[in-house]
Predicted model as a PDB file, atoms N, CA, C, CB and O in Angstrom, pLDDT in the B-factor column:
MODEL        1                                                                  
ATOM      1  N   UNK A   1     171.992 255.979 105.668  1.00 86.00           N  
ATOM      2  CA  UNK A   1     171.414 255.470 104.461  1.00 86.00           C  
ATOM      3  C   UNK A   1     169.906 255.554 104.568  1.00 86.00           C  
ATOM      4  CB  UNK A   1     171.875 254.039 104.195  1.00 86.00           C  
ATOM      5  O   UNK A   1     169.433 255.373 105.690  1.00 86.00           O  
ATOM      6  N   UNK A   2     169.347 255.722 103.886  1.00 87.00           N  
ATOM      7  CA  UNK A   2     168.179 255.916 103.258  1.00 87.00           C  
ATOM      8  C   UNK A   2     167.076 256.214 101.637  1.00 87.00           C  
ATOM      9  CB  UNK A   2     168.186 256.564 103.855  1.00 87.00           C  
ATOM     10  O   UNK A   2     167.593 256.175 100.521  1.00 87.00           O  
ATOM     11  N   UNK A   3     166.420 256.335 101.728  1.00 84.00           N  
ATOM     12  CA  UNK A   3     165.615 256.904 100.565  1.00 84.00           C  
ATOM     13  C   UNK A   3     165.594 258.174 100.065  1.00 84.00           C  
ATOM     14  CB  UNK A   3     164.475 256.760 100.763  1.00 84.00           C  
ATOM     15  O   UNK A   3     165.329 258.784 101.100  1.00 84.00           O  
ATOM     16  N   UNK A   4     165.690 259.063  99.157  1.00 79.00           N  
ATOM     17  CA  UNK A   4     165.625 260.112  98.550  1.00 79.00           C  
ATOM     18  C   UNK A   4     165.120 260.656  99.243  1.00 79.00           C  
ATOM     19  CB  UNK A   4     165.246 260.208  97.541  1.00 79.00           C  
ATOM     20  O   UNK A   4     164.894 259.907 100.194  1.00 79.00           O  
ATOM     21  N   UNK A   5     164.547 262.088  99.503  1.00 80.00           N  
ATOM     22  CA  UNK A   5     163.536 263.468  99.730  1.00 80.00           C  
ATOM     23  C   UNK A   5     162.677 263.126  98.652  1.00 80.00           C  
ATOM     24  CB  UNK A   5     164.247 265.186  99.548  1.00 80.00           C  
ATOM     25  O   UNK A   5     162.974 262.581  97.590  1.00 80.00           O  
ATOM     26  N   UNK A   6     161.829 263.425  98.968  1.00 77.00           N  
ATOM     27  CA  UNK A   6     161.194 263.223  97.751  1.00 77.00           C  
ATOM     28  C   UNK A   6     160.535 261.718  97.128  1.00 77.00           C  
ATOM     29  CB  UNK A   6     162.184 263.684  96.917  1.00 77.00           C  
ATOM     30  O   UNK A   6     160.100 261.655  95.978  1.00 77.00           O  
ATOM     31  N   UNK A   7     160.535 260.823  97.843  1.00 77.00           N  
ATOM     32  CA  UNK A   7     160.520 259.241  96.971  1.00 77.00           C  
ATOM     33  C   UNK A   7     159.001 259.459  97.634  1.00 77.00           C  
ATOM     34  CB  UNK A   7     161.834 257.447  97.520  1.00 77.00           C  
ATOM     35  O   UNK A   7     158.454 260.048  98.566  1.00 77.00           O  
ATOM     36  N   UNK A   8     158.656 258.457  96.354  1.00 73.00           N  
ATOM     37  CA  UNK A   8     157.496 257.666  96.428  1.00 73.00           C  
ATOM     38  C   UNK A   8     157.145 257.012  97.743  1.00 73.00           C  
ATOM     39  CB  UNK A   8     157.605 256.697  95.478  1.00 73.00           C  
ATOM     40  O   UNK A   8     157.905 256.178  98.233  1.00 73.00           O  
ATOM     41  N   UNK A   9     155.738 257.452  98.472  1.00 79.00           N  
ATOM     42  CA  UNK A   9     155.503 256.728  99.214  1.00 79.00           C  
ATOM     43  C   UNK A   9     155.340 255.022  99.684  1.00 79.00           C  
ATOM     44  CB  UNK A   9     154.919 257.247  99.217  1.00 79.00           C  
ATOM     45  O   UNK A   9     155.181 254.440 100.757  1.00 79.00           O  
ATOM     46  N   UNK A  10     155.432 254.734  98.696  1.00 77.00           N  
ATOM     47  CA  UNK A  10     155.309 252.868  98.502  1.00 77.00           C  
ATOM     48  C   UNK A  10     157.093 252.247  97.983  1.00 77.00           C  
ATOM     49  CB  UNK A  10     153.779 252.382  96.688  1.00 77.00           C  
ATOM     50  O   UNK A  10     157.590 251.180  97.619  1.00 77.00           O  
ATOM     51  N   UNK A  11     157.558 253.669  98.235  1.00 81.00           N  
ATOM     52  CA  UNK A  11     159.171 252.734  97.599  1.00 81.00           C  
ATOM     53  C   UNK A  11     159.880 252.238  99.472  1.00 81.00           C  
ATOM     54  CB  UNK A  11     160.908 254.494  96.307  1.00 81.00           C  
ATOM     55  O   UNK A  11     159.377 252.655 100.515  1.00 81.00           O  
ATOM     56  N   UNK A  12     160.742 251.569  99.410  1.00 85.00           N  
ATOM     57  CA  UNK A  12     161.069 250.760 100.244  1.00 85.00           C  
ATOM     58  C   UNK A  12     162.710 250.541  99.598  1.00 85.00           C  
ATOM     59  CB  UNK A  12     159.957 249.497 100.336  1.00 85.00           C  
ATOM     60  O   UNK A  12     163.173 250.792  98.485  1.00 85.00           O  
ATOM     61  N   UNK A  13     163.173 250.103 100.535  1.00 88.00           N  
ATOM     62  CA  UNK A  13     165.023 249.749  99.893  1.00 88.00           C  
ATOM     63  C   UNK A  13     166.094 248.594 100.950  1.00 88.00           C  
ATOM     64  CB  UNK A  13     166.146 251.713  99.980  1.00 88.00           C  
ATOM     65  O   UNK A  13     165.988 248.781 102.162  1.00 88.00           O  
ATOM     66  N   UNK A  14     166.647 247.954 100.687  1.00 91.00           N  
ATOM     67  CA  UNK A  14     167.308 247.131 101.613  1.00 91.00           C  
ATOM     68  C   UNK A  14     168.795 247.431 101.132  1.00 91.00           C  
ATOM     69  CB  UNK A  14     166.811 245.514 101.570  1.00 91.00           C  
ATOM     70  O   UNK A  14     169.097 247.713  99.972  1.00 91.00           O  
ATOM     71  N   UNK A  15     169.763 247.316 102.311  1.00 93.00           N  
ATOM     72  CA  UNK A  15     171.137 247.771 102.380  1.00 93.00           C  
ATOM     73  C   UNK A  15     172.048 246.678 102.444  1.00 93.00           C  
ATOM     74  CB  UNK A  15     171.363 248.635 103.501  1.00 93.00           C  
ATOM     75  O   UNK A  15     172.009 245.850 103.354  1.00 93.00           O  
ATOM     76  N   UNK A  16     172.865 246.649 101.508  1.00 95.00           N  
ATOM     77  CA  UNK A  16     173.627 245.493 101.884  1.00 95.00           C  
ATOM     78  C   UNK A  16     175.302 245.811 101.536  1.00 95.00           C  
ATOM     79  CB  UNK A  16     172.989 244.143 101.017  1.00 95.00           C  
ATOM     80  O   UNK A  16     175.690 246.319 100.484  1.00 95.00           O  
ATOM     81  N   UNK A  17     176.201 245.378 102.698  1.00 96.00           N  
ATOM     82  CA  UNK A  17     177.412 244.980 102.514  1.00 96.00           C  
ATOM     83  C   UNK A  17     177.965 243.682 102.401  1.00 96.00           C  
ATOM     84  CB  UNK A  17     177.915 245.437 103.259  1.00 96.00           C  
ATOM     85  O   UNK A  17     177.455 242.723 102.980  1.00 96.00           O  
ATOM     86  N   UNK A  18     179.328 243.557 101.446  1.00 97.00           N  
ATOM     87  CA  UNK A  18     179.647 242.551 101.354  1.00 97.00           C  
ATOM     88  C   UNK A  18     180.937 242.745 101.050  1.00 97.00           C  
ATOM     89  CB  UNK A  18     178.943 241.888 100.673  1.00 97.00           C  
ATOM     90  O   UNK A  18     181.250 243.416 100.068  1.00 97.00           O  
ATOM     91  N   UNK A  19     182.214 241.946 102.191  1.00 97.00           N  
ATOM     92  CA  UNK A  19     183.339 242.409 102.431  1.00 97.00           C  
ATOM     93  C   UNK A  19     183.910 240.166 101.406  1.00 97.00           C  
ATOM     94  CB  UNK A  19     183.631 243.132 104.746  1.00 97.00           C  
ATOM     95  O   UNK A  19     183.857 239.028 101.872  1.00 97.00           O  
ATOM     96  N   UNK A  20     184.322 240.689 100.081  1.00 98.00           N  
ATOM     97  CA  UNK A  20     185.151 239.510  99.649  1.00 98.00           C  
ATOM     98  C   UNK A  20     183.857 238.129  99.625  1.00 98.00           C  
ATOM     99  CB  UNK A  20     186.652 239.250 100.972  1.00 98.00           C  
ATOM    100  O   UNK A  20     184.052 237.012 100.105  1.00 98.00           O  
ATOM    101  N   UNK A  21     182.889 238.474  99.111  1.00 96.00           N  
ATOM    102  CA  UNK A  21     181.913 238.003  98.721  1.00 96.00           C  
ATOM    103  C   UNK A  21     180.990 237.461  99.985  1.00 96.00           C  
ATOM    104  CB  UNK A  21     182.327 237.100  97.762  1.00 96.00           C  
ATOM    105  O   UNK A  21     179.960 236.804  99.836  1.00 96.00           O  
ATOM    106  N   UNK A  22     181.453 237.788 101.027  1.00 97.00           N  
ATOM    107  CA  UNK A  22     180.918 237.465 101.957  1.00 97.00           C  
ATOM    108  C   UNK A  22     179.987 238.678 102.692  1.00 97.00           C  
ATOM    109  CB  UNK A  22     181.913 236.901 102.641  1.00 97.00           C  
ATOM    110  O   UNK A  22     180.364 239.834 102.879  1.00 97.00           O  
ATOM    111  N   UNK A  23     178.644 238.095 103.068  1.00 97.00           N  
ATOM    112  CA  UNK A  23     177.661 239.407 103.534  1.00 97.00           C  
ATOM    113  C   UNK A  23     177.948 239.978 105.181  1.00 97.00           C  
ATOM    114  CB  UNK A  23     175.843 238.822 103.456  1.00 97.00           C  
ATOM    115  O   UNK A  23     177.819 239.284 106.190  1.00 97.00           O  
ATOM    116  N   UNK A  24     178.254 241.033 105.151  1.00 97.00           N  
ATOM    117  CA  UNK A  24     178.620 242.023 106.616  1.00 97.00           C  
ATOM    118  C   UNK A  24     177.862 242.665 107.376  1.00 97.00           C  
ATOM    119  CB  UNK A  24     179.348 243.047 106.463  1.00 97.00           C  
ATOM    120  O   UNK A  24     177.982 243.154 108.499  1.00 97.00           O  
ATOM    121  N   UNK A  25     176.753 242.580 106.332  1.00 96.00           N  
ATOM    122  CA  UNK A  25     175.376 243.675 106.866  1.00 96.00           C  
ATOM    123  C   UNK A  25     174.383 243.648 106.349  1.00 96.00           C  
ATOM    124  CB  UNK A  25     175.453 245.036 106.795  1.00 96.00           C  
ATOM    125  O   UNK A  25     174.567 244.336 105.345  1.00 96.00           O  
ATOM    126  N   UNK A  26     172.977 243.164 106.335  1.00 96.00           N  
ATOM    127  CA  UNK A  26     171.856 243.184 105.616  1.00 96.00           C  
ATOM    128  C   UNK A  26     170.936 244.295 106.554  1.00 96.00           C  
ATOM    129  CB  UNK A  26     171.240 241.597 105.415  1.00 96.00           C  
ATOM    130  O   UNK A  26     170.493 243.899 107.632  1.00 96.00           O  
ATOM    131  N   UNK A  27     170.734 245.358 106.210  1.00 93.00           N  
ATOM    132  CA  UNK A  27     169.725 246.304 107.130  1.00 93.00           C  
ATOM    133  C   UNK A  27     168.080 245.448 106.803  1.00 93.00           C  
ATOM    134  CB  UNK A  27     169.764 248.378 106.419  1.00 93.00           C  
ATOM    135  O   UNK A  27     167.730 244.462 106.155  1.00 93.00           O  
ATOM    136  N   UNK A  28     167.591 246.193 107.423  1.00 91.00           N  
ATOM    137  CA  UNK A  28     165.950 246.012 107.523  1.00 91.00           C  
ATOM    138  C   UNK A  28     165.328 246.630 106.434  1.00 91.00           C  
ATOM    139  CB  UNK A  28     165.276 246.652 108.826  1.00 91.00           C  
ATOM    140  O   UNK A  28     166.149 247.464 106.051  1.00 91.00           O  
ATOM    141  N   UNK A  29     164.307 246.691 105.699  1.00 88.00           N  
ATOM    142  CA  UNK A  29     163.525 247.191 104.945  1.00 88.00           C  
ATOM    143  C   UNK A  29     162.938 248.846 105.334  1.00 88.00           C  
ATOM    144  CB  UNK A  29     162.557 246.145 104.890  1.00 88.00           C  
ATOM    145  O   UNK A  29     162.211 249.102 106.294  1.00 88.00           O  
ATOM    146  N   UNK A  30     163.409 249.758 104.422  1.00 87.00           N  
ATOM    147  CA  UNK A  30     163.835 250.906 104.918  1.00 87.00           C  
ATOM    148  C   UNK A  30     162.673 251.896 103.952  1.00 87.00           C  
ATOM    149  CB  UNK A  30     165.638 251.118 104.699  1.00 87.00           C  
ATOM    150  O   UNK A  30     162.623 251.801 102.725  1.00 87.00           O  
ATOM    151  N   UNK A  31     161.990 252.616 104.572  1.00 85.00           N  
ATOM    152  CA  UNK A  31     160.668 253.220 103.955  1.00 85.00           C  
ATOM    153  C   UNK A  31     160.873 254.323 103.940  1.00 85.00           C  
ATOM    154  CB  UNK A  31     159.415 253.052 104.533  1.00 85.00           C  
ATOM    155  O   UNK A  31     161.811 254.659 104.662  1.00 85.00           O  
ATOM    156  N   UNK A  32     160.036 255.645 103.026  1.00 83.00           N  
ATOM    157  CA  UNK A  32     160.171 256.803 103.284  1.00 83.00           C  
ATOM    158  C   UNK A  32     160.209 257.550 104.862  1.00 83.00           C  
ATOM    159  CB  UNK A  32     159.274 257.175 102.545  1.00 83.00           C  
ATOM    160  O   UNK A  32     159.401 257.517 105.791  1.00 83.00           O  
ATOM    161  N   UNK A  33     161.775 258.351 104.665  1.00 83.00           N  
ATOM    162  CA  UNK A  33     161.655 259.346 105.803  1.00 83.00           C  
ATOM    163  C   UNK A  33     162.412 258.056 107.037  1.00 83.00           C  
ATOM    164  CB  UNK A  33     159.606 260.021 106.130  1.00 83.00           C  
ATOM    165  O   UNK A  33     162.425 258.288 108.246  1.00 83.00           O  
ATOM    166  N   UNK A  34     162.862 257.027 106.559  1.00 83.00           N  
ATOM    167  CA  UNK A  34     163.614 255.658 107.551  1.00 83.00           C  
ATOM    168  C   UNK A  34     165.118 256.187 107.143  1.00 83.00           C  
ATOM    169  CB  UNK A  34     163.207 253.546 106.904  1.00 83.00           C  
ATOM    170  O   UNK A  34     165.450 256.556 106.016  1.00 83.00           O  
ATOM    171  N   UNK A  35     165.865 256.145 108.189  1.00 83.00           N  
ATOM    172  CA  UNK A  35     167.023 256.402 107.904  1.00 83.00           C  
ATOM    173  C   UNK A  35     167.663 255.471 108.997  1.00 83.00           C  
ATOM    174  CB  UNK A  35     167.326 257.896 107.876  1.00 83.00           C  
ATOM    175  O   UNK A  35     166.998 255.342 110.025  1.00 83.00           O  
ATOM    176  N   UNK A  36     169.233 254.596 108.893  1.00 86.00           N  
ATOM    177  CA  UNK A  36     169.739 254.460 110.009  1.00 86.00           C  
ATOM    178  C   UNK A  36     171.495 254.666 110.190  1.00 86.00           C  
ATOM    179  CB  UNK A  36     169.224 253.183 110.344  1.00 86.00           C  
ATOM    180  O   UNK A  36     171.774 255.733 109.643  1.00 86.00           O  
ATOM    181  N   UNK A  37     171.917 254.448 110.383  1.00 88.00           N  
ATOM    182  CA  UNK A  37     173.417 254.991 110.831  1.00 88.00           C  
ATOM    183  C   UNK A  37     174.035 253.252 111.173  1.00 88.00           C  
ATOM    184  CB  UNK A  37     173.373 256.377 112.616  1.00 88.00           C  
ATOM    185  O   UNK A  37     173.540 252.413 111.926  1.00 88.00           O  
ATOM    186  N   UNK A  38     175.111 253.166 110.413  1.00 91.00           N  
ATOM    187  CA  UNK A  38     175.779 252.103 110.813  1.00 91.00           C  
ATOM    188  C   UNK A  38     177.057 251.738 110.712  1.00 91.00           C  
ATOM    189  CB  UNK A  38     175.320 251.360 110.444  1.00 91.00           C  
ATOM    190  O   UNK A  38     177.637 251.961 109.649  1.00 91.00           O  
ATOM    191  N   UNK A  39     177.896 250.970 112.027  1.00 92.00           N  
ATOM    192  CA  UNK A  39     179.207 250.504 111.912  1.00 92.00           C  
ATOM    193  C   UNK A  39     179.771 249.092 111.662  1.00 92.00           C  
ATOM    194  CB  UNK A  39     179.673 250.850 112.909  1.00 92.00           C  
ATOM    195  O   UNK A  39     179.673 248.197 112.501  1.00 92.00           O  
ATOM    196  N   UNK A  40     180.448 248.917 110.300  1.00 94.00           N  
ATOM    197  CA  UNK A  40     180.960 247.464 110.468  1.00 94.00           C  
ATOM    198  C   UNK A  40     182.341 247.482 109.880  1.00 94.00           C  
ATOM    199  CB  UNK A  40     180.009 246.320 109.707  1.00 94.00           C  
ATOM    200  O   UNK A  40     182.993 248.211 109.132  1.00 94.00           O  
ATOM    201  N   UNK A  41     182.501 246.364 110.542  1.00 93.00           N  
ATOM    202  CA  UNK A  41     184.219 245.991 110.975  1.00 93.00           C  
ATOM    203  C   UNK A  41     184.719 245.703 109.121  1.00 93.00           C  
ATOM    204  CB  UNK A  41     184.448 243.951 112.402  1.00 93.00           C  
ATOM    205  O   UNK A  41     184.104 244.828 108.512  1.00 93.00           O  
ATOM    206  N   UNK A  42     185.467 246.244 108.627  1.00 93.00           N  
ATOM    207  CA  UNK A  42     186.122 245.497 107.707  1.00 93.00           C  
ATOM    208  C   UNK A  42     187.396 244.694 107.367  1.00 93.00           C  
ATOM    209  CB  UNK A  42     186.086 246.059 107.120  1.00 93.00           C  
ATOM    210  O   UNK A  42     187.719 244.060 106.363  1.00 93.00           O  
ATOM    211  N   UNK A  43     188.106 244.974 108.727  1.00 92.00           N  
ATOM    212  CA  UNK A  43     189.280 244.721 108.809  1.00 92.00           C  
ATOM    213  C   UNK A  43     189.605 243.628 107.857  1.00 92.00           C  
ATOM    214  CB  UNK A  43     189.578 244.500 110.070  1.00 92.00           C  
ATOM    215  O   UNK A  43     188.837 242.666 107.891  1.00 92.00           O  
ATOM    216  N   UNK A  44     190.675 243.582 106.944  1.00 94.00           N  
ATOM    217  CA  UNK A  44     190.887 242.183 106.820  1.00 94.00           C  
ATOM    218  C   UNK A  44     190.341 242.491 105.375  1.00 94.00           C  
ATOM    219  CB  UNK A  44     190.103 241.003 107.937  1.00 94.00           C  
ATOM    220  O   UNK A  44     190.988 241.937 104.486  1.00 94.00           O  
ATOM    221  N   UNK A  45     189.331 243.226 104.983  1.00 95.00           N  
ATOM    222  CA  UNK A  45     188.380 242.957 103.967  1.00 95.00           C  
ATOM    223  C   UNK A  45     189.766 243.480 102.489  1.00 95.00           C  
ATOM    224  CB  UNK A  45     186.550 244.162 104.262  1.00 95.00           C  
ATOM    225  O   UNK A  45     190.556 244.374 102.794  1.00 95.00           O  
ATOM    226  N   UNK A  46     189.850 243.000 101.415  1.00 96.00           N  
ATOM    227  CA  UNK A  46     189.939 243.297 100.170  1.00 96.00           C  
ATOM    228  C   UNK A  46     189.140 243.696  99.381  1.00 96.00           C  
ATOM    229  CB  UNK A  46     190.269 242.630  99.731  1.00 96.00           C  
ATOM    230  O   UNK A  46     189.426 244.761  98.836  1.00 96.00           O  
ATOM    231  N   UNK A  47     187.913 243.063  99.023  1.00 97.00           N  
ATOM    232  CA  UNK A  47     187.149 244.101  98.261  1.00 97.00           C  
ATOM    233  C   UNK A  47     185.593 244.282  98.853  1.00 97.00           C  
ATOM    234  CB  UNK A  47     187.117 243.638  96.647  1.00 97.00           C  
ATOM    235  O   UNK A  47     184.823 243.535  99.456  1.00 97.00           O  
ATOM    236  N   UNK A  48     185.536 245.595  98.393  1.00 95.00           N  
ATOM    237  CA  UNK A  48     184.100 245.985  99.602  1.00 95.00           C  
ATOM    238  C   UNK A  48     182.749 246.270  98.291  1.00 95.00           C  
ATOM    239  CB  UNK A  48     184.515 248.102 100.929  1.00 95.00           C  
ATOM    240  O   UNK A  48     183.161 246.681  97.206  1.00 95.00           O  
ATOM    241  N   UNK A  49     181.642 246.107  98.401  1.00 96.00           N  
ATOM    242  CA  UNK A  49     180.388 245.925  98.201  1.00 96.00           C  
ATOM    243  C   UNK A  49     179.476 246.916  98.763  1.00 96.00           C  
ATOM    244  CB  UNK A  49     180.112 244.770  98.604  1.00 96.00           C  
ATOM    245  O   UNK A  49     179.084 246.440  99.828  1.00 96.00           O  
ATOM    246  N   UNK A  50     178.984 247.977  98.586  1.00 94.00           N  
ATOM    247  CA  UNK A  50     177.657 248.677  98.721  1.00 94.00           C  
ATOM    248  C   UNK A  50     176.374 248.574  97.659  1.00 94.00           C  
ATOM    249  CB  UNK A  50     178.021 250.052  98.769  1.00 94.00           C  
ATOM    250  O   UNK A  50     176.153 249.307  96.696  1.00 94.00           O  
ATOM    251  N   UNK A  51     175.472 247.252  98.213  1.00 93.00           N  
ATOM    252  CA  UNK A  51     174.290 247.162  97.306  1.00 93.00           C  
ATOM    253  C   UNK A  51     173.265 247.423  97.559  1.00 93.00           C  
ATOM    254  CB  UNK A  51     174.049 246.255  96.886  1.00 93.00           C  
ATOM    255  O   UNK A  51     173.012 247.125  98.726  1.00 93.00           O  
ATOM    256  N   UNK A  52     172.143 248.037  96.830  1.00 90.00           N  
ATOM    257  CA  UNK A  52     170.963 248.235  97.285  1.00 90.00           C  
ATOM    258  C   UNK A  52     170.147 247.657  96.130  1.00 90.00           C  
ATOM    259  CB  UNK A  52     170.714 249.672  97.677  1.00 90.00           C  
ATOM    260  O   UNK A  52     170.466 247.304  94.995  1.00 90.00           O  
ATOM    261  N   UNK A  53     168.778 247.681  96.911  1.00 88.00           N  
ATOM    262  CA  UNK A  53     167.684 246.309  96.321  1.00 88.00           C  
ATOM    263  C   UNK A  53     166.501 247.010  96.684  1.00 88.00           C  
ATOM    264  CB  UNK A  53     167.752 244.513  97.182  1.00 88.00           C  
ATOM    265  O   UNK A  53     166.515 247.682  97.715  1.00 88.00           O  
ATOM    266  N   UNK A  54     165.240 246.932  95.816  1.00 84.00           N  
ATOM    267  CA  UNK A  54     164.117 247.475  96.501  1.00 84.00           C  
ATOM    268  C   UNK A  54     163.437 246.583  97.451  1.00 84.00           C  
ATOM    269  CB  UNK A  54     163.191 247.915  95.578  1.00 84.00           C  
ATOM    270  O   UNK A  54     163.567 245.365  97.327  1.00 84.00           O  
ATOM    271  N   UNK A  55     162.656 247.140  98.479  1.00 81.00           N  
ATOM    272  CA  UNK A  55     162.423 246.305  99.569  1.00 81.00           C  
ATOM    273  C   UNK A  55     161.431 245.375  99.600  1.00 81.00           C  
ATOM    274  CB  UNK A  55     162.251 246.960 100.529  1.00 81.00           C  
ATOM    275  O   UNK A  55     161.131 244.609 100.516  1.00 81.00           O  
ATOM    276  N   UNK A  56     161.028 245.484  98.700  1.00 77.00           N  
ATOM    277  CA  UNK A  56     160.177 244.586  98.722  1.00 77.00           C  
ATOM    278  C   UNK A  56     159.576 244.293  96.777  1.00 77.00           C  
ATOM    279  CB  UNK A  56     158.997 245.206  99.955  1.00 77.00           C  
ATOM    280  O   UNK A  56     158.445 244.508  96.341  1.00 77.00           O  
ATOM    281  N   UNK A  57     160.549 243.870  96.151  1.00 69.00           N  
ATOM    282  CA  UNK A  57     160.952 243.646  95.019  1.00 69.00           C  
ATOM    283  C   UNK A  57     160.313 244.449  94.012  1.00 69.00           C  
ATOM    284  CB  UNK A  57     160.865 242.429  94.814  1.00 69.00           C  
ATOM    285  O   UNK A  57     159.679 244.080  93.024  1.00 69.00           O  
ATOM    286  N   UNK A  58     160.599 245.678  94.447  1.00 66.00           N  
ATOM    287  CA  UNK A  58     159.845 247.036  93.547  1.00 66.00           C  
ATOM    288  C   UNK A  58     160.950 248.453  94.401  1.00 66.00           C  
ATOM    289  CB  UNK A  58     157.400 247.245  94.070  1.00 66.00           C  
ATOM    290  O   UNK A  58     161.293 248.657  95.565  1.00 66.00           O  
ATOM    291  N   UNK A  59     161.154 249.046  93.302  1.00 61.00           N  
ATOM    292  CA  UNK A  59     161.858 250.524  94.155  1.00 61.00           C  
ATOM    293  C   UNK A  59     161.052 251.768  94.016  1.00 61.00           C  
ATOM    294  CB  UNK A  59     163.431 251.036  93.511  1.00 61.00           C  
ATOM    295  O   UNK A  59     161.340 252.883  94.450  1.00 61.00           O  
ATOM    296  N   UNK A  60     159.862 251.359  93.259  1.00 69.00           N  
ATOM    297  CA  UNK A  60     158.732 252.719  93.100  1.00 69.00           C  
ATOM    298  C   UNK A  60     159.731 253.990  92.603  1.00 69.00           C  
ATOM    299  CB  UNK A  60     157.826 253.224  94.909  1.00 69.00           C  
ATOM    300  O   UNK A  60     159.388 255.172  92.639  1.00 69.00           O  
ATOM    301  N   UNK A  61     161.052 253.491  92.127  1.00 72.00           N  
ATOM    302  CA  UNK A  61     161.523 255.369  91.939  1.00 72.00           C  
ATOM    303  C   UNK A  61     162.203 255.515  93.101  1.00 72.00           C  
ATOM    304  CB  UNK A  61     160.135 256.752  91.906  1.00 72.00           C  
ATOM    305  O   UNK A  61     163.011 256.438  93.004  1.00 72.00           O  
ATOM    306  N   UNK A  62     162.210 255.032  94.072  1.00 73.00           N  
ATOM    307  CA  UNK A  62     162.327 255.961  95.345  1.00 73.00           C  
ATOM    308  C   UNK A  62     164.440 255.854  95.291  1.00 73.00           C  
ATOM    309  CB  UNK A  62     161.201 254.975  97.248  1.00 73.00           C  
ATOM    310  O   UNK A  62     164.951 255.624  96.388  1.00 73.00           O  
ATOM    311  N   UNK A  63     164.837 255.923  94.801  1.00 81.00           N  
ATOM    312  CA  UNK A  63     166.224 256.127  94.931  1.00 81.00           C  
ATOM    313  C   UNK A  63     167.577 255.643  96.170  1.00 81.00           C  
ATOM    314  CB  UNK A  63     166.097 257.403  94.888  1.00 81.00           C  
ATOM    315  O   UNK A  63     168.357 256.465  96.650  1.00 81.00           O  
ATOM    316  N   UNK A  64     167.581 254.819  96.348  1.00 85.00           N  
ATOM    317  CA  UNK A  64     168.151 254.348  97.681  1.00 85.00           C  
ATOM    318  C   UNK A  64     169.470 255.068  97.833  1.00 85.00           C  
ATOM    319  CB  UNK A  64     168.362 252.718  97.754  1.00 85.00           C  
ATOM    320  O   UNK A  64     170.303 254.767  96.978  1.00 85.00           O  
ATOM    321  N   UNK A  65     169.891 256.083  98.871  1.00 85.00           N  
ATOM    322  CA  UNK A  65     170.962 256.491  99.049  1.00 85.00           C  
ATOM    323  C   UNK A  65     172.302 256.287 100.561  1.00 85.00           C  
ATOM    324  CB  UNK A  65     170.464 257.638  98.779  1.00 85.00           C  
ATOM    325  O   UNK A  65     172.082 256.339 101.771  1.00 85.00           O  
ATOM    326  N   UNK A  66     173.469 256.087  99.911  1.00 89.00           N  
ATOM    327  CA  UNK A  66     174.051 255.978 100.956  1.00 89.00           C  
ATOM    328  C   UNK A  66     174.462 256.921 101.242  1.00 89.00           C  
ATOM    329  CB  UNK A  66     174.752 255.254 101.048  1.00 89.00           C  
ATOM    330  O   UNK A  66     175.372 257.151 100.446  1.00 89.00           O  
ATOM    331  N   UNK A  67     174.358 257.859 102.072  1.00 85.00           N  
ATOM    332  CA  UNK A  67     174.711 258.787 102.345  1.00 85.00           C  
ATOM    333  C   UNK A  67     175.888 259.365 103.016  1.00 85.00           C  
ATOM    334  CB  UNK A  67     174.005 258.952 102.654  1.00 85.00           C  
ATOM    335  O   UNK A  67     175.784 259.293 104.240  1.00 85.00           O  
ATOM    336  N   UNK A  68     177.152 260.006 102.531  1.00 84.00           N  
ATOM    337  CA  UNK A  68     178.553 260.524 103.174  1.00 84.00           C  
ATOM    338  C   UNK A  68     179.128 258.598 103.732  1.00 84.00           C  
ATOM    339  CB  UNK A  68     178.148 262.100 104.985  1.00 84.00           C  
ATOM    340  O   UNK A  68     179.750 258.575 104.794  1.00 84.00           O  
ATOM    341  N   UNK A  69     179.002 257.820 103.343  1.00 84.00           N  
ATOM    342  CA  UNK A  69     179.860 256.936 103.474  1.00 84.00           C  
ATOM    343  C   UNK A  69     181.340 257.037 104.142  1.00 84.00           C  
ATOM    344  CB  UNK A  69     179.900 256.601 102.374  1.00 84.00           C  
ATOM    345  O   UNK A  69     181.906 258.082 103.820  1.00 84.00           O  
ATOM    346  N   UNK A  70     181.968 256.334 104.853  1.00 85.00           N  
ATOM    347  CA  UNK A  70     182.967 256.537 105.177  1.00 85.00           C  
ATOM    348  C   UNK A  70     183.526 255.025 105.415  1.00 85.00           C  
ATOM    349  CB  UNK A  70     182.919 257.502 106.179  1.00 85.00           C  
ATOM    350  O   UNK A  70     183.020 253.926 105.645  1.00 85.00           O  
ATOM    351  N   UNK A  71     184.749 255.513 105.251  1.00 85.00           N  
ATOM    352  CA  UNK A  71     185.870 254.128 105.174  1.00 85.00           C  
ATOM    353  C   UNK A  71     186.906 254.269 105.897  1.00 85.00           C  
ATOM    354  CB  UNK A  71     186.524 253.783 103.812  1.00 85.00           C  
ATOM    355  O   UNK A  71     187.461 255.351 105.706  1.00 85.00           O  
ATOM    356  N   UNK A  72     187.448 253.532 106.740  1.00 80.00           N  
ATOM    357  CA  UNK A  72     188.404 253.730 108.025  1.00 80.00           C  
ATOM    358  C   UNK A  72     189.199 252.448 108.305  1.00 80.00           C  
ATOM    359  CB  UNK A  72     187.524 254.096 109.409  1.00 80.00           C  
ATOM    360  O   UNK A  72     188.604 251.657 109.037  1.00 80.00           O  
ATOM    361  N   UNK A  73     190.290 252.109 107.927  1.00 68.00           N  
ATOM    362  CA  UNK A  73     191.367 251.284 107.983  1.00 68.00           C  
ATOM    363  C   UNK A  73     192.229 251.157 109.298  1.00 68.00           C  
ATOM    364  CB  UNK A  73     192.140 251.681 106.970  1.00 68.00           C  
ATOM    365  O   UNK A  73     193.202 250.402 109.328  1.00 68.00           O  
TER     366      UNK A  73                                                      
ENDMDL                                                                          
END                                                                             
């Protein structure tokens, strides 16, 4: 997950999961050219949540992407 190619230098983005209203994962504040890779448990989970937020309560444009997602039961 990360920011577009291309985004605005001042855009920023925060990652969030949430497995049945409950939060699984809050990443760090994620800037152009920041990318990170991550595993969480859902076992158990019924309904799943991929949200994104600008990082610092502005998205400048910059497009927050999750990238090839994957889901594993």
């Amino acid at each position: 997950m990360g920011l577009r190619d291309g985004a605005h230098q001042q855009g920023s983005a925060k990652f969030t999961i949430r497995g049945d209203g409950r939060e699984l994962y809050l990443s760090r504040i994620l800037r152009v050219g920041a990318r990170t890779e991550i595993s969480v448990d859902v076992s158990g989970v019924n309904q799943l949540e991929l949200i994104t937020e600008g990082g610092e309560e502005h998205t400048h444009f910059s497009w927050a992407i999750w990238a090839n997602p994957w889901l594993e039961r």
